[in-house]
PDB file with SEQRES, HELIX, SHEET and CRYST1 records, atoms N, CA, C and O in Angstrom:
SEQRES   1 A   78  UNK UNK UNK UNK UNK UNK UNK UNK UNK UNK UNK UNK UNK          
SEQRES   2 A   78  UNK UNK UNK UNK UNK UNK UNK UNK UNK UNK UNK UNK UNK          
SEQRES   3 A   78  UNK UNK UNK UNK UNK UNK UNK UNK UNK UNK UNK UNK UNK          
SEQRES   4 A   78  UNK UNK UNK UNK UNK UNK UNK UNK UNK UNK UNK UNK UNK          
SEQRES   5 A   78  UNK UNK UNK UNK UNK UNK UNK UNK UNK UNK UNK UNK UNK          
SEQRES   6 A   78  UNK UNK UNK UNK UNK UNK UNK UNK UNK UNK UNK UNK UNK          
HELIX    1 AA1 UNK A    4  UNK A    7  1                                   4    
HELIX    2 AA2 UNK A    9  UNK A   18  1                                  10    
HELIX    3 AA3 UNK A   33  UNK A   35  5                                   3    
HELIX    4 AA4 UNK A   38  UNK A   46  1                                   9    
HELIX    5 AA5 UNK A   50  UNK A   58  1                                   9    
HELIX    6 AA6 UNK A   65  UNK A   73  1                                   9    
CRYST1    1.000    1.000    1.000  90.00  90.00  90.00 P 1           1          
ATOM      1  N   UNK A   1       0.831  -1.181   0.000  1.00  0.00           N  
ATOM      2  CA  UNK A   1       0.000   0.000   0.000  1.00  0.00           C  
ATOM      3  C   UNK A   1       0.883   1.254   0.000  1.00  0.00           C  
ATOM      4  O   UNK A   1       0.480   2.239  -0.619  1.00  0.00           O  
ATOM      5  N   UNK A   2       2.066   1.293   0.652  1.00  0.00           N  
ATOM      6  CA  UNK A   2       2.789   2.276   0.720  1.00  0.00           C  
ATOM      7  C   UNK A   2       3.243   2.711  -0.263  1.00  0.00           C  
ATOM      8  O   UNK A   2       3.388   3.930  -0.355  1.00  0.00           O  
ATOM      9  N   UNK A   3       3.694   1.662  -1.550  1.00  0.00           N  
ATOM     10  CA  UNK A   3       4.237   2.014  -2.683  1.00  0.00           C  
ATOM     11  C   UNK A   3       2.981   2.470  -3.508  1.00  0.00           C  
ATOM     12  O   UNK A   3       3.311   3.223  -4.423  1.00  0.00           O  
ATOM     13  N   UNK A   4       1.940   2.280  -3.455  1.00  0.00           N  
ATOM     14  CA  UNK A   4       1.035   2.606  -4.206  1.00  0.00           C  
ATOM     15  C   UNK A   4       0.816   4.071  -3.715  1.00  0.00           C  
ATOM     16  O   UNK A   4       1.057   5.018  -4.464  1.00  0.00           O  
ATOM     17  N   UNK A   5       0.360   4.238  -2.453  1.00  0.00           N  
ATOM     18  CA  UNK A   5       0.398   5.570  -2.026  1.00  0.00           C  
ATOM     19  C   UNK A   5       1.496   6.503  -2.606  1.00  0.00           C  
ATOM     20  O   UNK A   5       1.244   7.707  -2.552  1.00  0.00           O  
ATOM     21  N   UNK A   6       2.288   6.248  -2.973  1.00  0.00           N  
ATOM     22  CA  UNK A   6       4.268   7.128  -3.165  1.00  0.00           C  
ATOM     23  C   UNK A   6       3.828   7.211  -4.771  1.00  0.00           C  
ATOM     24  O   UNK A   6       4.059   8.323  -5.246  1.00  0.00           O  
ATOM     25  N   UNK A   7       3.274   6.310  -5.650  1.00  0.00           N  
ATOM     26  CA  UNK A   7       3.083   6.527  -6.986  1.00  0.00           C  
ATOM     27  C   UNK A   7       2.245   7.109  -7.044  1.00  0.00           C  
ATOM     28  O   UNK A   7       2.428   7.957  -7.917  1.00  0.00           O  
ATOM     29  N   UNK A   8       1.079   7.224  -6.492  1.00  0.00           N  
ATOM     30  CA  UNK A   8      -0.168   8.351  -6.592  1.00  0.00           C  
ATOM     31  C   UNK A   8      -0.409   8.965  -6.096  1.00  0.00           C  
ATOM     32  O   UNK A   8      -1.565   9.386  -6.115  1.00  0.00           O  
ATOM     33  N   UNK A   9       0.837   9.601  -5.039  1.00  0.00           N  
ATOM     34  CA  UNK A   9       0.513  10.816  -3.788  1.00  0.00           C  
ATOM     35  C   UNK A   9       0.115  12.105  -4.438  1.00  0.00           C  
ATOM     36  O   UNK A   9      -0.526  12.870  -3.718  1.00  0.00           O  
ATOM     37  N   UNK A  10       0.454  12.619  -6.060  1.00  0.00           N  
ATOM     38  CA  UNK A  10      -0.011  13.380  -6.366  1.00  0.00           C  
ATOM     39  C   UNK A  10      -1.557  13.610  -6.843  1.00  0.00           C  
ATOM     40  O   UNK A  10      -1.928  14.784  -6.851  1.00  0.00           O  
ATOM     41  N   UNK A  11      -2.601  12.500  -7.285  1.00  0.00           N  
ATOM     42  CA  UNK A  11      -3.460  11.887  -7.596  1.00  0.00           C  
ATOM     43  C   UNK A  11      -4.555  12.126  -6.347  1.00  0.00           C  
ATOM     44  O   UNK A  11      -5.555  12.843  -6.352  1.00  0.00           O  
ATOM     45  N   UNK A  12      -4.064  11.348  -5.360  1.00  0.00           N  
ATOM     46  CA  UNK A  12      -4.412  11.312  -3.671  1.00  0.00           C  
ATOM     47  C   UNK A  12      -4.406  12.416  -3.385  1.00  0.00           C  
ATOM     48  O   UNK A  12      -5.482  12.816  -2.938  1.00  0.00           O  
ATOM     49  N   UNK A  13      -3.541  13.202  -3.456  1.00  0.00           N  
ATOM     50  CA  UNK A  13      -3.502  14.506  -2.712  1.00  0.00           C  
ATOM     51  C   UNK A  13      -4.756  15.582  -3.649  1.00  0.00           C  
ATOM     52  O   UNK A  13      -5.618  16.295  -3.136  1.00  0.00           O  
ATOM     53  N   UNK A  14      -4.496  15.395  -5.026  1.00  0.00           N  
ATOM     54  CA  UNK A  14      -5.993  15.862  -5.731  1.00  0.00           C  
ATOM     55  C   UNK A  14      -7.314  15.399  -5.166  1.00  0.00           C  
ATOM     56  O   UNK A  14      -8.287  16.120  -4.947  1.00  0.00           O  
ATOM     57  N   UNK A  15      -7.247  14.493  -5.022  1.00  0.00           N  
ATOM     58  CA  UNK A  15      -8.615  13.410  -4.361  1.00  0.00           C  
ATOM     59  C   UNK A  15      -8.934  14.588  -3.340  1.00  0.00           C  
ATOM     60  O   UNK A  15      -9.790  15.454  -3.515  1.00  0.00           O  
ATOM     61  N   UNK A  16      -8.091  14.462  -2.245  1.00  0.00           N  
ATOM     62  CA  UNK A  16      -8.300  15.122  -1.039  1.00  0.00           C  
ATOM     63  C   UNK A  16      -8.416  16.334  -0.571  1.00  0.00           C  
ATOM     64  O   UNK A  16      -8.860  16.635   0.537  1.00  0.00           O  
ATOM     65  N   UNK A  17      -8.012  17.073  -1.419  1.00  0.00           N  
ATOM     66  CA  UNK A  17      -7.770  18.120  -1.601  1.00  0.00           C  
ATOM     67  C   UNK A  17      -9.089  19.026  -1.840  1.00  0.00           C  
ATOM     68  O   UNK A  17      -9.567  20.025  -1.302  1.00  0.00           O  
ATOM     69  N   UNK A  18      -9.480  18.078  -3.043  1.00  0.00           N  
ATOM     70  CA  UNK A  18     -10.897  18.489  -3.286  1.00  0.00           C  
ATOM     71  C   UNK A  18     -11.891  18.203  -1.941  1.00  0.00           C  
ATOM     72  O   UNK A  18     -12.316  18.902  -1.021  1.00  0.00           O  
ATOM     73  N   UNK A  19     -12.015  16.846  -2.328  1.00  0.00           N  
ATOM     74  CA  UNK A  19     -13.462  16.465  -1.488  1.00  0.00           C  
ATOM     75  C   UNK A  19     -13.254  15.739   0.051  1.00  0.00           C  
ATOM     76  O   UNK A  19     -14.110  15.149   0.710  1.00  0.00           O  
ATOM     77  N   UNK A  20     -11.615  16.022   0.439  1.00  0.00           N  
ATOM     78  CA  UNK A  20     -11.799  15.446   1.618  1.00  0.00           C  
ATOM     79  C   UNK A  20     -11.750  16.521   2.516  1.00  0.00           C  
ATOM     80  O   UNK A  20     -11.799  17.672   2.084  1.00  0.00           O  
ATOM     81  N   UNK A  21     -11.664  16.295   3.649  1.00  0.00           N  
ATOM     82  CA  UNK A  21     -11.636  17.422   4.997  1.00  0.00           C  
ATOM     83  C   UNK A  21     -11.308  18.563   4.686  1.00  0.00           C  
ATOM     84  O   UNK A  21     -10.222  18.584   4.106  1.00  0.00           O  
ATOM     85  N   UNK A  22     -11.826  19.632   4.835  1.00  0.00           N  
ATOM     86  CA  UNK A  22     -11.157  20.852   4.597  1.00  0.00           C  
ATOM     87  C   UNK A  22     -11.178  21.204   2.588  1.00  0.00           C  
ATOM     88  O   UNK A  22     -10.918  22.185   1.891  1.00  0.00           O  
ATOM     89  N   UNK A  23     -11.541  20.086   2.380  1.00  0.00           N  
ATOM     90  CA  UNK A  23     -11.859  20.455   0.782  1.00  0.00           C  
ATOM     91  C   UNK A  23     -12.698  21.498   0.472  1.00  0.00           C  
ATOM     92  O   UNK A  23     -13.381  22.132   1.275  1.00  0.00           O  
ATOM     93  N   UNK A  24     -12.622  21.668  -0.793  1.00  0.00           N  
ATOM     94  CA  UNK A  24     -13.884  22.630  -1.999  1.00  0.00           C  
ATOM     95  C   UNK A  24     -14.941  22.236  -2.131  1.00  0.00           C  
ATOM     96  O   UNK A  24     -15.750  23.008  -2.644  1.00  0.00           O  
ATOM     97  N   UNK A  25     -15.503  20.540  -1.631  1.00  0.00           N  
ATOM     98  CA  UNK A  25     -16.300  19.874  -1.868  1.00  0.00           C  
ATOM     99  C   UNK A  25     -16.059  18.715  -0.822  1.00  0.00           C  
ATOM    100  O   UNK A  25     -15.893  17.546  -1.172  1.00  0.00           O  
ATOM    101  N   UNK A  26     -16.056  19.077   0.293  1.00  0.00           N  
ATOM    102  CA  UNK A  26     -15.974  18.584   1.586  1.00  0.00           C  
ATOM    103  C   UNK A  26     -17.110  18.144   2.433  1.00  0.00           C  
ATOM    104  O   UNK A  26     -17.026  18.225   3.658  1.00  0.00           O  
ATOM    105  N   UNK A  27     -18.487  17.542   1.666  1.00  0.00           N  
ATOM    106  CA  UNK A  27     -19.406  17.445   2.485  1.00  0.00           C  
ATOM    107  C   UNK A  27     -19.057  16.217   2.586  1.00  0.00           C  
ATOM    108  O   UNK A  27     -18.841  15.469   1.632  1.00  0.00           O  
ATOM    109  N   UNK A  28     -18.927  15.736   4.565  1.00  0.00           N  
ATOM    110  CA  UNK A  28     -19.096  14.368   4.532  1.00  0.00           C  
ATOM    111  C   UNK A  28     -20.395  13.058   4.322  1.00  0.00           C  
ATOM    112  O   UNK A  28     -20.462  11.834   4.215  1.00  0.00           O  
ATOM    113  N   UNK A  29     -21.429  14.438   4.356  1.00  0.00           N  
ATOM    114  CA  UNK A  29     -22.692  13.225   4.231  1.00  0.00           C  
ATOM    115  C   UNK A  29     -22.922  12.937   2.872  1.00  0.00           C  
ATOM    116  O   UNK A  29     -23.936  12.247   2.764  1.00  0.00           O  
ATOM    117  N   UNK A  30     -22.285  13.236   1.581  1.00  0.00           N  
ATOM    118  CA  UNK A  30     -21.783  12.870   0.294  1.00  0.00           C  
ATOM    119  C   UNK A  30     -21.056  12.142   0.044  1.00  0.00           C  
ATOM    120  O   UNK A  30     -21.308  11.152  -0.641  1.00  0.00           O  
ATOM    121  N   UNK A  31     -19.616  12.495   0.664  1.00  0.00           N  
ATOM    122  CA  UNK A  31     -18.573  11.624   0.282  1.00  0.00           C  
ATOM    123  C   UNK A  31     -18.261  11.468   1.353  1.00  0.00           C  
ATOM    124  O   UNK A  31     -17.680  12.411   1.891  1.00  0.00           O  
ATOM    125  N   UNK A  32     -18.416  10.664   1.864  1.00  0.00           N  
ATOM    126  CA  UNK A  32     -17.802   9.663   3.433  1.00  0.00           C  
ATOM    127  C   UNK A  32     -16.642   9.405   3.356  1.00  0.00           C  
ATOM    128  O   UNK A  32     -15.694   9.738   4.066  1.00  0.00           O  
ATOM    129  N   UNK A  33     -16.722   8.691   2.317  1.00  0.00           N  
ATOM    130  CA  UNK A  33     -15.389   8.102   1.754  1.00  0.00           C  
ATOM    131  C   UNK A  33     -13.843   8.640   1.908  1.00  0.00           C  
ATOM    132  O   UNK A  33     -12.861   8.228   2.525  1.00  0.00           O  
ATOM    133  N   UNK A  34     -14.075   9.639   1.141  1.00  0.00           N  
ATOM    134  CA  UNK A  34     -12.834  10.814   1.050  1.00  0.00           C  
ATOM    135  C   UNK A  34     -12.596  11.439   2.806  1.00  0.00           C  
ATOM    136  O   UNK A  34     -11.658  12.142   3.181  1.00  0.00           O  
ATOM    137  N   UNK A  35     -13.436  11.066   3.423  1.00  0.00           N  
ATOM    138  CA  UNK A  35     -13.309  11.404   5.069  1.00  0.00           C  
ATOM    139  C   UNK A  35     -12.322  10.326   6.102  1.00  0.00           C  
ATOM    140  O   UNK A  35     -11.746  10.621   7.149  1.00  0.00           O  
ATOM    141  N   UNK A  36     -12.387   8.661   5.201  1.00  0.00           N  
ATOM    142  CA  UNK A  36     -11.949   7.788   6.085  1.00  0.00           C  
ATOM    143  C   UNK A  36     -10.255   7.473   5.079  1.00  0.00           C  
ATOM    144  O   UNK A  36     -10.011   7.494   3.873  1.00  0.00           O  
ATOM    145  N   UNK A  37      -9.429   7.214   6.259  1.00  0.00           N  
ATOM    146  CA  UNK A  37      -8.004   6.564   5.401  1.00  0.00           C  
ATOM    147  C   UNK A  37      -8.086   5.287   4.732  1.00  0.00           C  
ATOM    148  O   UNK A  37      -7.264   4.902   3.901  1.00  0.00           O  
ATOM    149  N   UNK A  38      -9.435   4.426   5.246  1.00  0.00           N  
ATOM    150  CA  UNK A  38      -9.030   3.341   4.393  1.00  0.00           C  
ATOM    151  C   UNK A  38      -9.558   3.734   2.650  1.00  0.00           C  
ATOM    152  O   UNK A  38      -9.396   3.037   1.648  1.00  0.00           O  
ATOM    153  N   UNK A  39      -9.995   4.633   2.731  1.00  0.00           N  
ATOM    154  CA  UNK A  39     -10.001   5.235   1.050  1.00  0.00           C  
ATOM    155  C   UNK A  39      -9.089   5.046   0.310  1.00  0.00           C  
ATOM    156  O   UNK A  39      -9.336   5.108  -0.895  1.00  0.00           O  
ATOM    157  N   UNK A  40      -8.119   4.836   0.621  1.00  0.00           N  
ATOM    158  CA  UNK A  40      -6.444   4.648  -0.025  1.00  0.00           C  
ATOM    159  C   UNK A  40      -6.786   3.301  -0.631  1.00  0.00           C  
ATOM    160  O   UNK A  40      -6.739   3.110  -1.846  1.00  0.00           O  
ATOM    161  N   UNK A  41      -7.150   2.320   0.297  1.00  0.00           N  
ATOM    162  CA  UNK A  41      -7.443   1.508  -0.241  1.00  0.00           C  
ATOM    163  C   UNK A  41      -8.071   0.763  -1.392  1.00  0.00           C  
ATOM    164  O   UNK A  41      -7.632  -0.172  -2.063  1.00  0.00           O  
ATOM    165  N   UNK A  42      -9.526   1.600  -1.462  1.00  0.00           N  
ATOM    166  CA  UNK A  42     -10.433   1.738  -1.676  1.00  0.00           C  
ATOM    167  C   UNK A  42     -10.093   1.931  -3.479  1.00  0.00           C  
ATOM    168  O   UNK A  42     -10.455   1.275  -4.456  1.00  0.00           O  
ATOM    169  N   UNK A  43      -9.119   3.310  -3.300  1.00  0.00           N  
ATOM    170  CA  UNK A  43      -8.094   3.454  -4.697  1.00  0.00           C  
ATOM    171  C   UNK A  43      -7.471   2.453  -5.380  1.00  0.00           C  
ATOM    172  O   UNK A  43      -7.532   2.465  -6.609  1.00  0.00           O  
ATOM    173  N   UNK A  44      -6.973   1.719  -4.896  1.00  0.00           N  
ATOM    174  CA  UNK A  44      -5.947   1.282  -4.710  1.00  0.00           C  
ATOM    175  C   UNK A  44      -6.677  -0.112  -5.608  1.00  0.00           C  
ATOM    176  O   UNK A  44      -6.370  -0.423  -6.759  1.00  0.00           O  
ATOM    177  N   UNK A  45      -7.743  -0.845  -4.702  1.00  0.00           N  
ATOM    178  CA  UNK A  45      -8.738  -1.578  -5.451  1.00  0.00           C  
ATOM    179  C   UNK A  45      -9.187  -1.289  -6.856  1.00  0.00           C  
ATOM    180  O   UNK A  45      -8.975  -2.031  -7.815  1.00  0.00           O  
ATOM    181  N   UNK A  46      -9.917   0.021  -6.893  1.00  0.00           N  
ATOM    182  CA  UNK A  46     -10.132   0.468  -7.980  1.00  0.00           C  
ATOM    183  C   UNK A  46      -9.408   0.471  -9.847  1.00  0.00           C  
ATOM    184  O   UNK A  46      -9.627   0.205 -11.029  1.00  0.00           O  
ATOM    185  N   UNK A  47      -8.400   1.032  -8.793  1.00  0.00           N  
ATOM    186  CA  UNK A  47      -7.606   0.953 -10.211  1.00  0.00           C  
ATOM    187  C   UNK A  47      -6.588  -0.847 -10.337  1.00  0.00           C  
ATOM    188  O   UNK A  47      -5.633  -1.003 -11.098  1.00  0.00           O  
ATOM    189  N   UNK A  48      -6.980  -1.627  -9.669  1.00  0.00           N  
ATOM    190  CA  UNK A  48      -6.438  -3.123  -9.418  1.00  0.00           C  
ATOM    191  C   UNK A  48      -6.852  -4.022  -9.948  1.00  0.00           C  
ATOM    192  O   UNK A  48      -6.298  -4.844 -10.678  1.00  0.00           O  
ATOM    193  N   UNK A  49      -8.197  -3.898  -9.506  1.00  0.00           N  
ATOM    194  CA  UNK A  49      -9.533  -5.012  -9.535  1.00  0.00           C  
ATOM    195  C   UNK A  49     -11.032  -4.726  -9.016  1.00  0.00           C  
ATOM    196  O   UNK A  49     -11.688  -5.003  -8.012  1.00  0.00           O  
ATOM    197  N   UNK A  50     -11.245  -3.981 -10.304  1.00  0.00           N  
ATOM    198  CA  UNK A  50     -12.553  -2.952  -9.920  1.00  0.00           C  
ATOM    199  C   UNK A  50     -13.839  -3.561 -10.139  1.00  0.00           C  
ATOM    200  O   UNK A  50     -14.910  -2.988  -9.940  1.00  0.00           O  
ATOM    201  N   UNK A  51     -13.664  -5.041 -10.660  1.00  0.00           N  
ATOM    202  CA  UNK A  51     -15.258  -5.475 -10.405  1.00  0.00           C  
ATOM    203  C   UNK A  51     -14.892  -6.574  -9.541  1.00  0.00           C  
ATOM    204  O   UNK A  51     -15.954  -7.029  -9.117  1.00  0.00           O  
ATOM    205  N   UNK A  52     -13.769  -7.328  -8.995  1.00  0.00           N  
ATOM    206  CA  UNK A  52     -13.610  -7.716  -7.733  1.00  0.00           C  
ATOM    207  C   UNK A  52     -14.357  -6.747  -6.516  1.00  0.00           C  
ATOM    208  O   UNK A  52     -15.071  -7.314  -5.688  1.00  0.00           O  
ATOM    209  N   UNK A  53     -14.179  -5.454  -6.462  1.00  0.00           N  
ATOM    210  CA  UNK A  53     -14.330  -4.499  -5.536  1.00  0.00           C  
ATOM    211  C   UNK A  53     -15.875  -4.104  -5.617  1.00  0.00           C  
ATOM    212  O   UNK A  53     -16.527  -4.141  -4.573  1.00  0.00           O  
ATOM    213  N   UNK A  54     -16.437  -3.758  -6.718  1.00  0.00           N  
ATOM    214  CA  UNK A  54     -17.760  -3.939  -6.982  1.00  0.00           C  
ATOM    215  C   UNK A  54     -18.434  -5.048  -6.722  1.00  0.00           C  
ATOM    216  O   UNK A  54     -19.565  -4.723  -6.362  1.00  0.00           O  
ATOM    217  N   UNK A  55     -18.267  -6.460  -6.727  1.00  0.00           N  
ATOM    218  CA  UNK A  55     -18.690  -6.869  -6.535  1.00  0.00           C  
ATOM    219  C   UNK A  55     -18.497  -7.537  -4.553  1.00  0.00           C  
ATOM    220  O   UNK A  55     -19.298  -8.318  -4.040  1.00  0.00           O  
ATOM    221  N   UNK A  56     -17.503  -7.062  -3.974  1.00  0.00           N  
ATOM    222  CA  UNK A  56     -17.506  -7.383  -2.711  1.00  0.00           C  
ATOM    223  C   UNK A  56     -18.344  -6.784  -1.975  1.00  0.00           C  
ATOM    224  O   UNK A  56     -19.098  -7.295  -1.148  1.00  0.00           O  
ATOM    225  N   UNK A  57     -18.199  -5.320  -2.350  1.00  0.00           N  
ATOM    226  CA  UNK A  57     -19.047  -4.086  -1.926  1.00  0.00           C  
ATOM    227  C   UNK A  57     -20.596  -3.810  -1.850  1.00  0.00           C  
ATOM    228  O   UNK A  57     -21.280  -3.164  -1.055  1.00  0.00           O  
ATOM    229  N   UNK A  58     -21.005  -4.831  -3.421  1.00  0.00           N  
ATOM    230  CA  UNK A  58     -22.371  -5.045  -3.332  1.00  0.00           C  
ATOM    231  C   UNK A  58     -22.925  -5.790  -2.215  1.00  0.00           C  
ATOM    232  O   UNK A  58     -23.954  -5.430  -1.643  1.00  0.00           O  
ATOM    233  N   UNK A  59     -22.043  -7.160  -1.790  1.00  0.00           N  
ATOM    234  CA  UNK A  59     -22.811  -8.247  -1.209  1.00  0.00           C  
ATOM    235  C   UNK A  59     -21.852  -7.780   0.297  1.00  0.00           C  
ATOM    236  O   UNK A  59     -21.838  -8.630   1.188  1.00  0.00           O  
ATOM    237  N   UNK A  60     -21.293  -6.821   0.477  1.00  0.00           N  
ATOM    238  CA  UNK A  60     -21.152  -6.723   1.701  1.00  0.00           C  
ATOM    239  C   UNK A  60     -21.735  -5.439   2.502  1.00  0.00           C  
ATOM    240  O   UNK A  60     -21.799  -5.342   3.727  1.00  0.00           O  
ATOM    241  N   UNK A  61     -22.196  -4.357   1.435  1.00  0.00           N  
ATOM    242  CA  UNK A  61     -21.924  -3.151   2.284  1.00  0.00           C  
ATOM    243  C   UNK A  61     -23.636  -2.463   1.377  1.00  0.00           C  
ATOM    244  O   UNK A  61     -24.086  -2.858   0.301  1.00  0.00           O  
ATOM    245  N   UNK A  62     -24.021  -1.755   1.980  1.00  0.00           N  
ATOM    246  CA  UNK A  62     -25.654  -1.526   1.228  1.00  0.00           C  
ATOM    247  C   UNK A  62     -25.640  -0.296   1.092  1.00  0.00           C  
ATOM    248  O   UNK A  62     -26.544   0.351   1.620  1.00  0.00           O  
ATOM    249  N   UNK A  63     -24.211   0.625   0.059  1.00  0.00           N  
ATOM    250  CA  UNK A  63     -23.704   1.552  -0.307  1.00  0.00           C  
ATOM    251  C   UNK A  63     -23.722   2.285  -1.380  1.00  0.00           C  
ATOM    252  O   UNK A  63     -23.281   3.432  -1.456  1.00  0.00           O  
ATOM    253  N   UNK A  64     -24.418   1.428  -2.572  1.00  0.00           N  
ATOM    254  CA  UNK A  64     -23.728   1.431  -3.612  1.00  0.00           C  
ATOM    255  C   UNK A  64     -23.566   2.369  -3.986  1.00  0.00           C  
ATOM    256  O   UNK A  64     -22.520   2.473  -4.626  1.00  0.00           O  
ATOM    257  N   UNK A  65     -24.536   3.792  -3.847  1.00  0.00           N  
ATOM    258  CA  UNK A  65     -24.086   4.848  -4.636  1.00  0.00           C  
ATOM    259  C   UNK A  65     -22.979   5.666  -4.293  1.00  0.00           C  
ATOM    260  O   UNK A  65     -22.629   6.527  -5.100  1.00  0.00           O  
ATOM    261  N   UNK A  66     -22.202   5.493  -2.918  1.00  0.00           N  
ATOM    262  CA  UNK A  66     -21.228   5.709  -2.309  1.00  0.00           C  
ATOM    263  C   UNK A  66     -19.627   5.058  -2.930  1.00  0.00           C  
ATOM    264  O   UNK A  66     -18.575   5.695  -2.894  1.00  0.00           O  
ATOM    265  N   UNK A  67     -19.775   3.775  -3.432  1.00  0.00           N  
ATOM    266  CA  UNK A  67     -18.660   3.345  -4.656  1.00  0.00           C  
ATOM    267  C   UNK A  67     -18.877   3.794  -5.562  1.00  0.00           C  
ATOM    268  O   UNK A  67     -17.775   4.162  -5.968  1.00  0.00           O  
ATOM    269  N   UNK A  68     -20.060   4.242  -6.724  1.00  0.00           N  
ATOM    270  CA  UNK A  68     -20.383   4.327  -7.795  1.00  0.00           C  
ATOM    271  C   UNK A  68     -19.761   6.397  -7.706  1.00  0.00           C  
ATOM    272  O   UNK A  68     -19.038   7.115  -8.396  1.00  0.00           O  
ATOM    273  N   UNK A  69     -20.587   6.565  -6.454  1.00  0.00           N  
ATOM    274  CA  UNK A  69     -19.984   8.771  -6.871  1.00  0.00           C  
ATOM    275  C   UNK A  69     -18.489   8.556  -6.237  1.00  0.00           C  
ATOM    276  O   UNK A  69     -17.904   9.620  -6.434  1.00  0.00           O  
ATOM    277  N   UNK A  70     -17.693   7.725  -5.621  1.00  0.00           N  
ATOM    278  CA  UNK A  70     -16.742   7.777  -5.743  1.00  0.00           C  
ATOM    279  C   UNK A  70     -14.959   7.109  -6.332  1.00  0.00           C  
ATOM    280  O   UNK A  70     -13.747   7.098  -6.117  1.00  0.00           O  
ATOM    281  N   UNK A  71     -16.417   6.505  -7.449  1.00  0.00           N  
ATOM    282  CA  UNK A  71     -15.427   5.694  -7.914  1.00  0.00           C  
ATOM    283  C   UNK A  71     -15.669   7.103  -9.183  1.00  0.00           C  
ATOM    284  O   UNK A  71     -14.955   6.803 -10.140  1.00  0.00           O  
ATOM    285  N   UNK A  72     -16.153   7.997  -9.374  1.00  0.00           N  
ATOM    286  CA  UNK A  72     -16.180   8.902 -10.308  1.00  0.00           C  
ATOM    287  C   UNK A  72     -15.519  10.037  -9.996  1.00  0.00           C  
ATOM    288  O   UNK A  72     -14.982  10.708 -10.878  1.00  0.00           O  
ATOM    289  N   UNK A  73     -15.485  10.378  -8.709  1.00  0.00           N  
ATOM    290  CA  UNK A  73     -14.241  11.582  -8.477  1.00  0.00           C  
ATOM    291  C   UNK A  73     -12.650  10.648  -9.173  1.00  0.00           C  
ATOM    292  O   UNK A  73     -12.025  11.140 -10.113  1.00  0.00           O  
ATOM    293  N   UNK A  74     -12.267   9.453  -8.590  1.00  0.00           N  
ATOM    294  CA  UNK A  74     -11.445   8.815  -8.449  1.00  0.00           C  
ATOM    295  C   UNK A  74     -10.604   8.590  -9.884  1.00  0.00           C  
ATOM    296  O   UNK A  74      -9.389   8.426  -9.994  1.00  0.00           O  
ATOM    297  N   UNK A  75     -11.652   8.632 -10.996  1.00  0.00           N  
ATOM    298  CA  UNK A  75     -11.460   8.612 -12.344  1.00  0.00           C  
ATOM    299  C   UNK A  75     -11.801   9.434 -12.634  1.00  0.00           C  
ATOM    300  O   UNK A  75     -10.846   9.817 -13.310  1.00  0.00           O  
ATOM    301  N   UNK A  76     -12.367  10.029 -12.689  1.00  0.00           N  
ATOM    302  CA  UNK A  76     -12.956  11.011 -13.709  1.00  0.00           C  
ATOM    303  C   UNK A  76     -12.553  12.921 -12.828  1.00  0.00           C  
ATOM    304  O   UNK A  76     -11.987  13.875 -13.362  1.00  0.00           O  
ATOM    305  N   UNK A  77     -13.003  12.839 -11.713  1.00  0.00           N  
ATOM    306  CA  UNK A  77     -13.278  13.816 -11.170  1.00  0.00           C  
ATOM    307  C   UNK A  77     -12.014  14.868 -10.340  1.00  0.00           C  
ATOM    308  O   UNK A  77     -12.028  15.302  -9.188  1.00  0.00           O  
ATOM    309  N   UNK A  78     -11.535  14.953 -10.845  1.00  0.00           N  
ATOM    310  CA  UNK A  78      -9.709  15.592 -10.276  1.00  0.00           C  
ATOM    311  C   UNK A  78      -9.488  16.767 -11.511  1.00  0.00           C  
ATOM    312  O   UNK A  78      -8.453  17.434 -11.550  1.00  0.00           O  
TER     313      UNK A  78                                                      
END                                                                             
């Protein structure tokens, strides 16, 4: 995780920058996500094994539009 973090700290730091704490777009009852560290992760999945992650997320967590708007900052939204 660390090396992944060090290749996309500039990426991450866009992420956060924007929509996490103290962001331009800092609401946490939107993006939760961008509020917790295991988000790194979360990245990290994404760009790895993104319907592995979609599909864990479905049958574990009753979120979805919470992966789906932030799997769109994550790609798209920087």
């Amino acid at each position: 995780m660390e090396a992944y973090a060090e290749a996309n700290r500039e990426r991450l730091g866009q992420l956060y920058g924007k929509y996490g704490p103290g962001g331009e777009f800092a609401d946490e009852s939107l993006w939760y996500l961008t509020h917790q560290p295991a988000s790194i992760v979360v990245c990290e999945r994404l760009d790895t094994v993104p319907m592995w992650l979609t599909s864990v997320w479905d049958n574990e967590i009753d979120a979805e539009t919470v992966l789906e708007r932030f799997t769109q900052f994550w790609r798209f939204g920087l």
